[in-house]
PDB file of N, CA, C and O in Angstrom:
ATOM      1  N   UNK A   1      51.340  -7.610 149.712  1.00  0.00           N
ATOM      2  CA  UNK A   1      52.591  -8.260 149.372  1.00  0.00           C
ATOM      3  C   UNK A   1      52.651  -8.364 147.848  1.00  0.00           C
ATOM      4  O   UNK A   1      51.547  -8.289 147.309  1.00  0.00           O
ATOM      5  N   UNK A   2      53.548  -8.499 147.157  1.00  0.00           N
ATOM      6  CA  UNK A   2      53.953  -8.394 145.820  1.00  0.00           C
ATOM      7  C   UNK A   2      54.031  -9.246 145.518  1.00  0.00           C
ATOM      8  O   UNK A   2      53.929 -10.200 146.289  1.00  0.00           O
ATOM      9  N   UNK A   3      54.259  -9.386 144.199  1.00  0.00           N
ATOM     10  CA  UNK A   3      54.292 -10.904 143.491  1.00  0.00           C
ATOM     11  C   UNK A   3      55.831 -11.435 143.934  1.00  0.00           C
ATOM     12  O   UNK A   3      55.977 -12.517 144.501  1.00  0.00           O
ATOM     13  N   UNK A   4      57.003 -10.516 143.598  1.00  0.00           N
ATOM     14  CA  UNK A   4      58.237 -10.888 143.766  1.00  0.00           C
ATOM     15  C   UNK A   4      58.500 -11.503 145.521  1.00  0.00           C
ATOM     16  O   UNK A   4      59.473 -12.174 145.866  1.00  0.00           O
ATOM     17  N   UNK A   5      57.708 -11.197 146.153  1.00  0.00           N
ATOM     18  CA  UNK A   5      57.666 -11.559 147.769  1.00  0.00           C
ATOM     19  C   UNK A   5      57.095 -12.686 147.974  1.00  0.00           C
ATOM     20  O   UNK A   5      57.559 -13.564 148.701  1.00  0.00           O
ATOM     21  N   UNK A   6      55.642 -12.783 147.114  1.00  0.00           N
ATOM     22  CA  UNK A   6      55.119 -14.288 147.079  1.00  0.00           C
ATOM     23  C   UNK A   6      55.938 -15.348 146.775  1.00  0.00           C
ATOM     24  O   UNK A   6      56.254 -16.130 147.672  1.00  0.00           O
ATOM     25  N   UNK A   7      56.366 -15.511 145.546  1.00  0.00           N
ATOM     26  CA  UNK A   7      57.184 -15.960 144.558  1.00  0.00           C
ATOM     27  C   UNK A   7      58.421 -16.620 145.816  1.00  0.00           C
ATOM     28  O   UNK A   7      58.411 -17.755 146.293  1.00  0.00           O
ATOM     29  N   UNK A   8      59.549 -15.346 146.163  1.00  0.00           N
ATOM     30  CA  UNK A   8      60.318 -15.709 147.175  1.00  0.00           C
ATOM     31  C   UNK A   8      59.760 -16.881 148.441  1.00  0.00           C
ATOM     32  O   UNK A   8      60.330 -17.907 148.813  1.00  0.00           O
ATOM     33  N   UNK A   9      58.404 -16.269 148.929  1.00  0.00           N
ATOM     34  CA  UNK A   9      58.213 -17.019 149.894  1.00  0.00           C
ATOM     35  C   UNK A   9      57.889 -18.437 149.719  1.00  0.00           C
ATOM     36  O   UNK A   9      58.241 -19.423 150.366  1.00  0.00           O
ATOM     37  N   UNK A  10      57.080 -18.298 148.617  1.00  0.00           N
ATOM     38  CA  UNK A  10      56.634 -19.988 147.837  1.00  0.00           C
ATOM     39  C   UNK A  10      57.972 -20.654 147.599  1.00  0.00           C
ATOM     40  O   UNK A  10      57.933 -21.851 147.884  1.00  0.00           O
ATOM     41  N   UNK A  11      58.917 -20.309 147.245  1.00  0.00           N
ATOM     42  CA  UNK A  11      60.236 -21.272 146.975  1.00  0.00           C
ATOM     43  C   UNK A  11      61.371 -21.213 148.270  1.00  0.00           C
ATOM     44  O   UNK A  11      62.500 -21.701 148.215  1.00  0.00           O
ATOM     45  N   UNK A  12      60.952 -20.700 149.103  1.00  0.00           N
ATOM     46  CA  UNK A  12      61.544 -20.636 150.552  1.00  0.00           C
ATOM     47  C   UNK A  12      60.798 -21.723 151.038  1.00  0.00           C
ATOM     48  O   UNK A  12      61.320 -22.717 151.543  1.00  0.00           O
ATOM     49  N   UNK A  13      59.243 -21.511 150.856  1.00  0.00           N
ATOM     50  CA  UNK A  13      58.821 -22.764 151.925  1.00  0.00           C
ATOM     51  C   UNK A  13      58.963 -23.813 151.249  1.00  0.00           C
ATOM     52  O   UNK A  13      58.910 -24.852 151.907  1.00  0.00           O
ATOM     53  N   UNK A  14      59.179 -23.941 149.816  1.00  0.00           N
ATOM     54  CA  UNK A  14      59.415 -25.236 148.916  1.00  0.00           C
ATOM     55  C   UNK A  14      60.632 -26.345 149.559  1.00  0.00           C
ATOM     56  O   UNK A  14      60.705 -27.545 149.824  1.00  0.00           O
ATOM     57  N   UNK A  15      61.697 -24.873 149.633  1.00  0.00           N
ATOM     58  CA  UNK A  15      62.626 -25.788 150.157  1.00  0.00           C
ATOM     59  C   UNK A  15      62.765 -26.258 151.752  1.00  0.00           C
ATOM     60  O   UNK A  15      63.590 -27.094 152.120  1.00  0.00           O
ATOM     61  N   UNK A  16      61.871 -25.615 152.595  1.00  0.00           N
ATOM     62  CA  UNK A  16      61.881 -26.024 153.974  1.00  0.00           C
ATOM     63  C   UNK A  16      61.337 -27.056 153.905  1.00  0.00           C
ATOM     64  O   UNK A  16      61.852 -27.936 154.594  1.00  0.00           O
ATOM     65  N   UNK A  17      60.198 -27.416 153.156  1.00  0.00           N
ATOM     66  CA  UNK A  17      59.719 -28.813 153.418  1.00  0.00           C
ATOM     67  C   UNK A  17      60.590 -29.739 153.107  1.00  0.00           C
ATOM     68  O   UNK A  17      61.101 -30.489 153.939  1.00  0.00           O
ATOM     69  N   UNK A  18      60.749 -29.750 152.280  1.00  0.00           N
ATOM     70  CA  UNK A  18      62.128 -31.215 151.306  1.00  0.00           C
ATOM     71  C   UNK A  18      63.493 -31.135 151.996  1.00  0.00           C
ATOM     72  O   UNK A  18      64.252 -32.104 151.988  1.00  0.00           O
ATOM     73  N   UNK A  19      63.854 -29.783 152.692  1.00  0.00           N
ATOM     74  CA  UNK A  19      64.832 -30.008 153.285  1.00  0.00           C
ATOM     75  C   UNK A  19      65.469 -31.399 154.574  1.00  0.00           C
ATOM     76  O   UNK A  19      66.537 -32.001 154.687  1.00  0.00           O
ATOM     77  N   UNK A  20      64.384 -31.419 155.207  1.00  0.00           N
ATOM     78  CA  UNK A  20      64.431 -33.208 156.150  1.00  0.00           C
ATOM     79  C   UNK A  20      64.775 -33.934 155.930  1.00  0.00           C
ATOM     80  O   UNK A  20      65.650 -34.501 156.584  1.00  0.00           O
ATOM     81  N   UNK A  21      63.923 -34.644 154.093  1.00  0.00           N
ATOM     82  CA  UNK A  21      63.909 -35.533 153.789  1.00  0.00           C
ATOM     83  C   UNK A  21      65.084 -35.691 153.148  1.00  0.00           C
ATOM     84  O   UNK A  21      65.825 -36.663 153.286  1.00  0.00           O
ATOM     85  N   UNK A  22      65.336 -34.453 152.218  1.00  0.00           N
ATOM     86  CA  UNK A  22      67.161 -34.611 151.748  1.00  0.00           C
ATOM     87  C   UNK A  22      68.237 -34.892 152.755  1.00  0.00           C
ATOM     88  O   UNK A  22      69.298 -35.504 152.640  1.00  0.00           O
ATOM     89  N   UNK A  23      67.743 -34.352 153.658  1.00  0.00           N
ATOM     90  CA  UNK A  23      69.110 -34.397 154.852  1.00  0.00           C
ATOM     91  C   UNK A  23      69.396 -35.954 155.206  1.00  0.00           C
ATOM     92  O   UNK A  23      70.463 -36.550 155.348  1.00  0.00           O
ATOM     93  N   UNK A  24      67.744 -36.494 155.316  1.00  0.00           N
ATOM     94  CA  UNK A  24      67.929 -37.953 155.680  1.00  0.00           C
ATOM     95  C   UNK A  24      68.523 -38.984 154.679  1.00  0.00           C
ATOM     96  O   UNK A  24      69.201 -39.966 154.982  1.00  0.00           O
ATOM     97  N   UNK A  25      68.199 -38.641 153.597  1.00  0.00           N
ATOM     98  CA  UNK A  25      68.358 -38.914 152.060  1.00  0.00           C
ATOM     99  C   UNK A  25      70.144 -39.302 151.963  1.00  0.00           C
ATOM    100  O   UNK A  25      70.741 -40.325 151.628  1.00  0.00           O
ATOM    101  N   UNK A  26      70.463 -38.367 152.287  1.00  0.00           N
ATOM    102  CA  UNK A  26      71.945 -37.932 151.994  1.00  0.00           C
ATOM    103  C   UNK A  26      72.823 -38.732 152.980  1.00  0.00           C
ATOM    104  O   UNK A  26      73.921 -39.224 152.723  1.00  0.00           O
ATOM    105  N   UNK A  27      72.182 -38.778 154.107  1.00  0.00           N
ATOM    106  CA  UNK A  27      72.932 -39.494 155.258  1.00  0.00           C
ATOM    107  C   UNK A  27      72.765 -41.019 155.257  1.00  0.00           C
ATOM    108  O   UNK A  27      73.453 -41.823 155.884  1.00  0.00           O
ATOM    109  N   UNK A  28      71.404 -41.358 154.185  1.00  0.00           N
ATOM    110  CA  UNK A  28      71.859 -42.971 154.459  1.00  0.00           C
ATOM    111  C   UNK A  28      71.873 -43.246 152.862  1.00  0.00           C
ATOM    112  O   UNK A  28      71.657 -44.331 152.323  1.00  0.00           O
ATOM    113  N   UNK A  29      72.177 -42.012 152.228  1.00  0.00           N
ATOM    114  CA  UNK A  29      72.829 -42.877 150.646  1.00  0.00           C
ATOM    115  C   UNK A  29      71.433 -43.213 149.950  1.00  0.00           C
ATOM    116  O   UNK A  29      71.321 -44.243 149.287  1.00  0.00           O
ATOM    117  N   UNK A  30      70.538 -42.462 150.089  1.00  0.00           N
ATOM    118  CA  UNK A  30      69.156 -43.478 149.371  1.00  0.00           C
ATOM    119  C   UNK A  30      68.436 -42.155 148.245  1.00  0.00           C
ATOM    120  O   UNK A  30      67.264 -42.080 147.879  1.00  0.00           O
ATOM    121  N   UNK A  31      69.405 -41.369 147.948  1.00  0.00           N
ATOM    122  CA  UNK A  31      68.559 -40.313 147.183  1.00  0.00           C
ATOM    123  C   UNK A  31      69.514 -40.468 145.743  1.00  0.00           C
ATOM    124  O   UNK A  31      70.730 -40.592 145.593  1.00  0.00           O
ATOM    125  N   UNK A  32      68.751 -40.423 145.089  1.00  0.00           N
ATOM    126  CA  UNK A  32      69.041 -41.041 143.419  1.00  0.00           C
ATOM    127  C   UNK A  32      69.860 -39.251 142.920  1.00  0.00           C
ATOM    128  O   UNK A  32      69.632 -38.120 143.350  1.00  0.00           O
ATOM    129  N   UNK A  33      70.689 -39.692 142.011  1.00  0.00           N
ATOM    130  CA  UNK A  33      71.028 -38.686 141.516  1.00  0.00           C
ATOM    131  C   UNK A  33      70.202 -37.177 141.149  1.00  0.00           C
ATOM    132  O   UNK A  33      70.498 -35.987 141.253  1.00  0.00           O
ATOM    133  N   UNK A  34      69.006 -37.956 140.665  1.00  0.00           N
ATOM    134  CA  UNK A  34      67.909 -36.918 139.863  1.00  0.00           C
ATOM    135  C   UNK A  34      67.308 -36.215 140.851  1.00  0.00           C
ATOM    136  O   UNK A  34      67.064 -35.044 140.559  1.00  0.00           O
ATOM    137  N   UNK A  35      66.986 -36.589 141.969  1.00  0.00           N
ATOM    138  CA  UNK A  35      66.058 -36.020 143.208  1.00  0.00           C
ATOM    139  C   UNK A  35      67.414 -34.980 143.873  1.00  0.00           C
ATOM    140  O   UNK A  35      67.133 -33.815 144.154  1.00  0.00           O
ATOM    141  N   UNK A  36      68.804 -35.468 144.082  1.00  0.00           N
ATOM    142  CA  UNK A  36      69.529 -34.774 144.458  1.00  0.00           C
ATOM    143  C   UNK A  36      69.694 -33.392 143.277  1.00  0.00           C
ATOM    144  O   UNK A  36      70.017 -32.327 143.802  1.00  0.00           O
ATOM    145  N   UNK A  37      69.557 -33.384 142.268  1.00  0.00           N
ATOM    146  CA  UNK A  37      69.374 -32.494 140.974  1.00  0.00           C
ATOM    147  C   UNK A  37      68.004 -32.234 140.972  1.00  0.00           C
ATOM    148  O   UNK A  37      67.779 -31.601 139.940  1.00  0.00           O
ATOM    149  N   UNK A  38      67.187 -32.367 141.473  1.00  0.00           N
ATOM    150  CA  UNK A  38      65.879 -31.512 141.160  1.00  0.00           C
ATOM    151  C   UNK A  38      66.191 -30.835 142.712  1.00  0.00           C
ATOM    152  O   UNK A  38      65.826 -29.660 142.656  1.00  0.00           O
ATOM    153  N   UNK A  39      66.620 -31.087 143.785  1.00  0.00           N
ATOM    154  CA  UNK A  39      66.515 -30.165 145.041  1.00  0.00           C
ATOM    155  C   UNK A  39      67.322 -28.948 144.683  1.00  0.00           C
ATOM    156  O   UNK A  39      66.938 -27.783 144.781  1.00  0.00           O
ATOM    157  N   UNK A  40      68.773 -29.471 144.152  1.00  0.00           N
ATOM    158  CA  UNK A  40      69.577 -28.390 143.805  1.00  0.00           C
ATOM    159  C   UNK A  40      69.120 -27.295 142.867  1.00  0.00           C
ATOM    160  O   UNK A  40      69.779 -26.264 142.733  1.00  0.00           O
ATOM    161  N   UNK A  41      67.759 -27.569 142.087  1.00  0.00           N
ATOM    162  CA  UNK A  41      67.417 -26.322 141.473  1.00  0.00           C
ATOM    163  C   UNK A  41      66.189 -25.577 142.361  1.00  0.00           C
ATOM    164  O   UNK A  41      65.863 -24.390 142.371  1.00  0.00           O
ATOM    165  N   UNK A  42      65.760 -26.463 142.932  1.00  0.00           N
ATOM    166  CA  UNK A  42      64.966 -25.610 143.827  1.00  0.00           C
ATOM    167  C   UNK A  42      65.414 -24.799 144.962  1.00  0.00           C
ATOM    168  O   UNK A  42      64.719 -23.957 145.531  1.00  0.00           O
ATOM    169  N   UNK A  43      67.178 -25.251 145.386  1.00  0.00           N
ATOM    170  CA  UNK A  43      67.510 -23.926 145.980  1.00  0.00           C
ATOM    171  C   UNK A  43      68.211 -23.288 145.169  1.00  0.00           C
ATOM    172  O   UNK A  43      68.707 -22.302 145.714  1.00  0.00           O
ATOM    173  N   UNK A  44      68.671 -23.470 143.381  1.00  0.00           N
ATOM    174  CA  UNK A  44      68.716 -22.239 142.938  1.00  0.00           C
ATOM    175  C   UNK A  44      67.850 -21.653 142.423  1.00  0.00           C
ATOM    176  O   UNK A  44      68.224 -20.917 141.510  1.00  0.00           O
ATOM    177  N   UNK A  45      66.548 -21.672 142.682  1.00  0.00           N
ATOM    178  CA  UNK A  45      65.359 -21.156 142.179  1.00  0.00           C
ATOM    179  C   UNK A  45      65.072 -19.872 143.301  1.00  0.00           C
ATOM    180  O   UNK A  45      64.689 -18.719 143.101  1.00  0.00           O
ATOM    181  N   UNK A  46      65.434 -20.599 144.573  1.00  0.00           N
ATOM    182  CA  UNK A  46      64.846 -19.673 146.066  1.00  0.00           C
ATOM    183  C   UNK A  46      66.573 -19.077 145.966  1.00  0.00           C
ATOM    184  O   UNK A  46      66.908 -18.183 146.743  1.00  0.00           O
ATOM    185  N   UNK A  47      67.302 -19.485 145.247  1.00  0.00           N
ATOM    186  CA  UNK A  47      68.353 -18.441 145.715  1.00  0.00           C
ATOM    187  C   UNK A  47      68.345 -16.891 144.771  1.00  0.00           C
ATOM    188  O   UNK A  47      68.490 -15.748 145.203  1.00  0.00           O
ATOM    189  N   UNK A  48      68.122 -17.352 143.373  1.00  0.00           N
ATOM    190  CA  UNK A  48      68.254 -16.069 142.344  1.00  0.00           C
ATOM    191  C   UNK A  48      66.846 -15.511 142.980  1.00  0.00           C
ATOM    192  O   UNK A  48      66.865 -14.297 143.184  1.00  0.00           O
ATOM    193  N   UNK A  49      65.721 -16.136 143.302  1.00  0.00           N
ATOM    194  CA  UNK A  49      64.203 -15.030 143.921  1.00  0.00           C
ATOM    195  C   UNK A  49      65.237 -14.366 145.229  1.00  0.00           C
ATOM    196  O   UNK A  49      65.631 -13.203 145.312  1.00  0.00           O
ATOM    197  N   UNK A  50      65.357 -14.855 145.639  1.00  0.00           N
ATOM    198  CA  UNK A  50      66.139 -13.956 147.350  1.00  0.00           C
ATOM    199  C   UNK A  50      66.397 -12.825 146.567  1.00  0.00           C
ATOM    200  O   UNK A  50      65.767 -11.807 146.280  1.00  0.00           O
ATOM    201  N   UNK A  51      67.792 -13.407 146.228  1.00  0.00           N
ATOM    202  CA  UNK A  51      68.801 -12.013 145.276  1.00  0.00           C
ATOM    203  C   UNK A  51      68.190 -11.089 144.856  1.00  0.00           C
ATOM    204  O   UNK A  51      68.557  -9.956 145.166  1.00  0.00           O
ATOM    205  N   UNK A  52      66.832 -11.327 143.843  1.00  0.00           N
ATOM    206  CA  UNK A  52      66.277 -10.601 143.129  1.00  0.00           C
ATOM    207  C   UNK A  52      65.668 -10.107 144.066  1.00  0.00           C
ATOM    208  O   UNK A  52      65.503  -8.915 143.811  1.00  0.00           O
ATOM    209  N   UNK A  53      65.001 -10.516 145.549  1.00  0.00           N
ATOM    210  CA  UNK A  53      64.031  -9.586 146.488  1.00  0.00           C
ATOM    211  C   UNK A  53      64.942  -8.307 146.843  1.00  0.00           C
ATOM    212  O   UNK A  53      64.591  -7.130 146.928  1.00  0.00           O
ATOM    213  N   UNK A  54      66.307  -8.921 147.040  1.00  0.00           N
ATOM    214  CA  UNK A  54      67.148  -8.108 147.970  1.00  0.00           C
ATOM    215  C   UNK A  54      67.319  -6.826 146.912  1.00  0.00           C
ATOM    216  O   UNK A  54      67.009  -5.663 147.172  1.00  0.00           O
ATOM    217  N   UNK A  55      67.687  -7.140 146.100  1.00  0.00           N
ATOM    218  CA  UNK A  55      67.775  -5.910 144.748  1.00  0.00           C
ATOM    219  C   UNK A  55      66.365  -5.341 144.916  1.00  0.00           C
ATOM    220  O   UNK A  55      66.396  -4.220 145.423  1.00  0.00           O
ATOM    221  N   UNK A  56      65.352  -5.713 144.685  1.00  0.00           N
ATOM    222  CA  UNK A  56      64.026  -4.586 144.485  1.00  0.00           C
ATOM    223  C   UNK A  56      64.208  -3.918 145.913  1.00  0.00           C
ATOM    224  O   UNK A  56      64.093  -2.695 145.990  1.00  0.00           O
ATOM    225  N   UNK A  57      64.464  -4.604 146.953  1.00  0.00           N
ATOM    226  CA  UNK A  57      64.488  -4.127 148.326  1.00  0.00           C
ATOM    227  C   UNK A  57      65.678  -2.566 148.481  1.00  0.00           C
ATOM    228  O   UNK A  57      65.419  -1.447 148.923  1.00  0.00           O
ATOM    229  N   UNK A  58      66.831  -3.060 147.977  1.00  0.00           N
ATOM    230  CA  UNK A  58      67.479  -1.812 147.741  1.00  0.00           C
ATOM    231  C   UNK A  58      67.224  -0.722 147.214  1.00  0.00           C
ATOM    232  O   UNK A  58      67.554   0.432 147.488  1.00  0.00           O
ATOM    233  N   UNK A  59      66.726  -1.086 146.580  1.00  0.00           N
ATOM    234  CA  UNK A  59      66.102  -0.241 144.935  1.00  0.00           C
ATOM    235  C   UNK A  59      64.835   0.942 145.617  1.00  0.00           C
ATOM    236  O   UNK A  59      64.497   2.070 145.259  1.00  0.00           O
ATOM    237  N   UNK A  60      64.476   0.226 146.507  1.00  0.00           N
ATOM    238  CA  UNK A  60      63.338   0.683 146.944  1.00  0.00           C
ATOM    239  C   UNK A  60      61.581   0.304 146.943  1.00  0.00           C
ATOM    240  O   UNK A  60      60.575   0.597 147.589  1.00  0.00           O
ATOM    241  N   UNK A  61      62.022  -0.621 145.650  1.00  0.00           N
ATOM    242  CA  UNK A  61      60.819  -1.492 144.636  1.00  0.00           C
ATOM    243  C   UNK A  61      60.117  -2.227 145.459  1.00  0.00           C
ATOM    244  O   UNK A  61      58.898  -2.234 145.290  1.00  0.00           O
ATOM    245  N   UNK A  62      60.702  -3.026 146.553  1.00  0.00           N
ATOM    246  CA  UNK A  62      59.908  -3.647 147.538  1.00  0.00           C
ATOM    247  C   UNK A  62      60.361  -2.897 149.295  1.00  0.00           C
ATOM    248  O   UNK A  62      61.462  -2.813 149.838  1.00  0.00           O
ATOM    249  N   UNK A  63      59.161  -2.518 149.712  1.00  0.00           N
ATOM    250  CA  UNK A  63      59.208  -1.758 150.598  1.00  0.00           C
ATOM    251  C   UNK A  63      58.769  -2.970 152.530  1.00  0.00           C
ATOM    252  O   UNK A  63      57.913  -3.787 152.870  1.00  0.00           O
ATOM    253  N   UNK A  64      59.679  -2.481 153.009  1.00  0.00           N
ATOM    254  CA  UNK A  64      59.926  -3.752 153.932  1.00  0.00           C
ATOM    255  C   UNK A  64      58.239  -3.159 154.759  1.00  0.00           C
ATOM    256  O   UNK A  64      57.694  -2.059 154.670  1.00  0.00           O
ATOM    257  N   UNK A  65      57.942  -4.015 155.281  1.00  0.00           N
ATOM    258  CA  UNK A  65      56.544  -4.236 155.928  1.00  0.00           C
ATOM    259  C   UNK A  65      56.231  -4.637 157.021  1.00  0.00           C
ATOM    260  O   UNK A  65      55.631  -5.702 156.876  1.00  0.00           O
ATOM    261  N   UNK A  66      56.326  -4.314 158.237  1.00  0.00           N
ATOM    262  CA  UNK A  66      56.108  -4.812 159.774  1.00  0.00           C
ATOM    263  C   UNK A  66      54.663  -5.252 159.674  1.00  0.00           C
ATOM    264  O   UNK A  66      53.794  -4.381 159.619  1.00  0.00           O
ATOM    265  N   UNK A  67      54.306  -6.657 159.642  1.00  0.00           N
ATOM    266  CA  UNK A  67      53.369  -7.942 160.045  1.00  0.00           C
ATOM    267  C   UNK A  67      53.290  -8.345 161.592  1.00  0.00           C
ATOM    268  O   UNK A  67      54.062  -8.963 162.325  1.00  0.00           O
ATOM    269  N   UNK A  68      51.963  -7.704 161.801  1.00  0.00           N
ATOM    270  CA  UNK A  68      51.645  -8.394 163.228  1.00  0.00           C
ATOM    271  C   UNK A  68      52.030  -9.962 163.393  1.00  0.00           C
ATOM    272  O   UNK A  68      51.983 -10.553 162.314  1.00  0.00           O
ATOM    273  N   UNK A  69      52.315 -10.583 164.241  1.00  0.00           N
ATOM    274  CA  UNK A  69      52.955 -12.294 164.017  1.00  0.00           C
ATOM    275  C   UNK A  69      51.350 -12.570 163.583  1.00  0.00           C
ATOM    276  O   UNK A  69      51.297 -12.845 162.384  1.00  0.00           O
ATOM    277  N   UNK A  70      50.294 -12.572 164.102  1.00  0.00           N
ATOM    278  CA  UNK A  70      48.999 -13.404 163.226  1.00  0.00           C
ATOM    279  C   UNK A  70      48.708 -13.184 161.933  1.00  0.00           C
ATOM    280  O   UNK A  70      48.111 -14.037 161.277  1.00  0.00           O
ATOM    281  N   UNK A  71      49.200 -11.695 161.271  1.00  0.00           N
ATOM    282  CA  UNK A  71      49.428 -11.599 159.677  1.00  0.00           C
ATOM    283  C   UNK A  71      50.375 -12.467 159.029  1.00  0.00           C
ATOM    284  O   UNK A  71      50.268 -13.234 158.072  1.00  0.00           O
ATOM    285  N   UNK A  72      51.512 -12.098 159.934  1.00  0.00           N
ATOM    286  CA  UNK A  72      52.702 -13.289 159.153  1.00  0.00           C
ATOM    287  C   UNK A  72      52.223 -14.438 159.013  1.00  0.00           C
ATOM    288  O   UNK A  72      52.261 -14.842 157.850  1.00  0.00           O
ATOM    289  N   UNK A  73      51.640 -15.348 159.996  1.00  0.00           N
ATOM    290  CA  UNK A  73      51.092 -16.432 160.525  1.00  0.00           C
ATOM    291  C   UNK A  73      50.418 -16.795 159.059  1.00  0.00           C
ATOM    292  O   UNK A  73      50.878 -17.660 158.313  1.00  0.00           O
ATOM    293  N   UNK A  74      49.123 -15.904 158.738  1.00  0.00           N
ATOM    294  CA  UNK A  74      48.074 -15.920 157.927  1.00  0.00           C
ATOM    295  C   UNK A  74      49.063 -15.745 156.589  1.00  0.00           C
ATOM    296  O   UNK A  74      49.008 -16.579 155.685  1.00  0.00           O
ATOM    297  N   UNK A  75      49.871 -14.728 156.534  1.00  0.00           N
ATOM    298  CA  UNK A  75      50.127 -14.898 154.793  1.00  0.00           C
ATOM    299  C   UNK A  75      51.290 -16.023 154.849  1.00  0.00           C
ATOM    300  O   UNK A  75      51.396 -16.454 153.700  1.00  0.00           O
ATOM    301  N   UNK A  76      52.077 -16.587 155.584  1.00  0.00           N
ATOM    302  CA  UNK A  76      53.002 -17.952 155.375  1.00  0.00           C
ATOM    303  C   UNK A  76      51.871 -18.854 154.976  1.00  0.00           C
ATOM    304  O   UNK A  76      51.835 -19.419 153.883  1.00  0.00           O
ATOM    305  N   UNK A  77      50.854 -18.977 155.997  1.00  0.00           N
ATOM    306  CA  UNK A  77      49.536 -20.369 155.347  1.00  0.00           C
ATOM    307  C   UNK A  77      49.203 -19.980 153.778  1.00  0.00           C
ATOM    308  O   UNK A  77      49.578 -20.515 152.735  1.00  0.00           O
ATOM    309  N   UNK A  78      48.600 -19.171 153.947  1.00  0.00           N
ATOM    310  CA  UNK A  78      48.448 -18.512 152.260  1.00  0.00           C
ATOM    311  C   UNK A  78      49.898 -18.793 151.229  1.00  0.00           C
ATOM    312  O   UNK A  78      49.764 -19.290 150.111  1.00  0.00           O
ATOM    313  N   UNK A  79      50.794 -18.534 151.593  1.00  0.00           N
ATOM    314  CA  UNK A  79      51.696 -19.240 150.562  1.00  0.00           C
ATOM    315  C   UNK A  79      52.233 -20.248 150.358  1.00  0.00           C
ATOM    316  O   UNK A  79      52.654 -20.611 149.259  1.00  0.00           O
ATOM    317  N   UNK A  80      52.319 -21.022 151.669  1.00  0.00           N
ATOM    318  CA  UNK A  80      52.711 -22.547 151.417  1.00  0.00           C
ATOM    319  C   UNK A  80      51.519 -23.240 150.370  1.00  0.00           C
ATOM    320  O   UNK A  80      51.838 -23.838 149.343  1.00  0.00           O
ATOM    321  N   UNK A  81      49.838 -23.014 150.900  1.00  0.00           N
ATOM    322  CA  UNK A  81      48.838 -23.776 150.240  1.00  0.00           C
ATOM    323  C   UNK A  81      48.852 -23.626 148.582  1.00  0.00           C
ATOM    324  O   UNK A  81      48.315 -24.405 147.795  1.00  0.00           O
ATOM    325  N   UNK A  82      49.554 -22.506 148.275  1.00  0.00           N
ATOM    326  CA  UNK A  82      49.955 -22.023 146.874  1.00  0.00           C
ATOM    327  C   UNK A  82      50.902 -22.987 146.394  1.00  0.00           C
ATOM    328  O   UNK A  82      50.663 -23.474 145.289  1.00  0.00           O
ATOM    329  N   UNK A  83      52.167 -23.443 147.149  1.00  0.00           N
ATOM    330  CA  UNK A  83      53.075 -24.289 146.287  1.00  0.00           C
ATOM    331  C   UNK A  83      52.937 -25.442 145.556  1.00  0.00           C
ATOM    332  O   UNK A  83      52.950 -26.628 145.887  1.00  0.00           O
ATOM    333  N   UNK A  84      52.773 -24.763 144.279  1.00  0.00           N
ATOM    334  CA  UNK A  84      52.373 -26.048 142.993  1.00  0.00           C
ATOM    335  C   UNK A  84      53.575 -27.667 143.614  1.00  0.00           C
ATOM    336  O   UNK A  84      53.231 -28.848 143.652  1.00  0.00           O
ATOM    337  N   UNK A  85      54.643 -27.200 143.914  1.00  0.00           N
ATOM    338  CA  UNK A  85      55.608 -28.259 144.010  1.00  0.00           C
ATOM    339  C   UNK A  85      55.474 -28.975 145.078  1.00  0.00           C
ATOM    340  O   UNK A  85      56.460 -29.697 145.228  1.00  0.00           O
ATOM    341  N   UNK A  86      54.648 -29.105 145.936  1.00  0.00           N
ATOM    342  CA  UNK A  86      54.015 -29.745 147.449  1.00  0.00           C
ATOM    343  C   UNK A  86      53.529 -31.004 146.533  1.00  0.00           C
ATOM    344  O   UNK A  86      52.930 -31.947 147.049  1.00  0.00           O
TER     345      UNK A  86
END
């Protein structure tokens, strides 16, 4: 896997985790301006990495990869334990 794939996946799972807690956040009014502004850059962080995967992906630059589900399994663990932002 590539760096640009890591990268993507680390700020994909960034935002799956925090996603809950914003949702809950939002629904009873208890998330401070700044936390609502630091989430919003972390999905534009996982949004311009997407974009940018999807472009190398066209391009040819990143070449799509069929993962047995216990590889997938193994490199998702491997990149969540990576996210500095956990």
């Amino acid at each position: 896997m590539n760096l640009l794939t890591t990268d993507t996946l680390t700020a994909l799972a960034g935002v799956h985790r925090r996603l809950p807690g914003i949702i809950v956040g939002l629904v009873d009014g208890q998330l401070t301006a700044d936390e609502v502004r630091e989430f919003a850059d972390l999905l534009g962080e996982a949004t311009e990495l997407v974009c940018d995967h999807a472009e190398d992906q066209a391009r040819g630059i990143v070449q799509l990869q069929r993962e047995t589900e216990a590889d997938a399994d193994r490199i998702l663990a491997s990149v969540t334990a990576l996210d500095p932002r956990s």
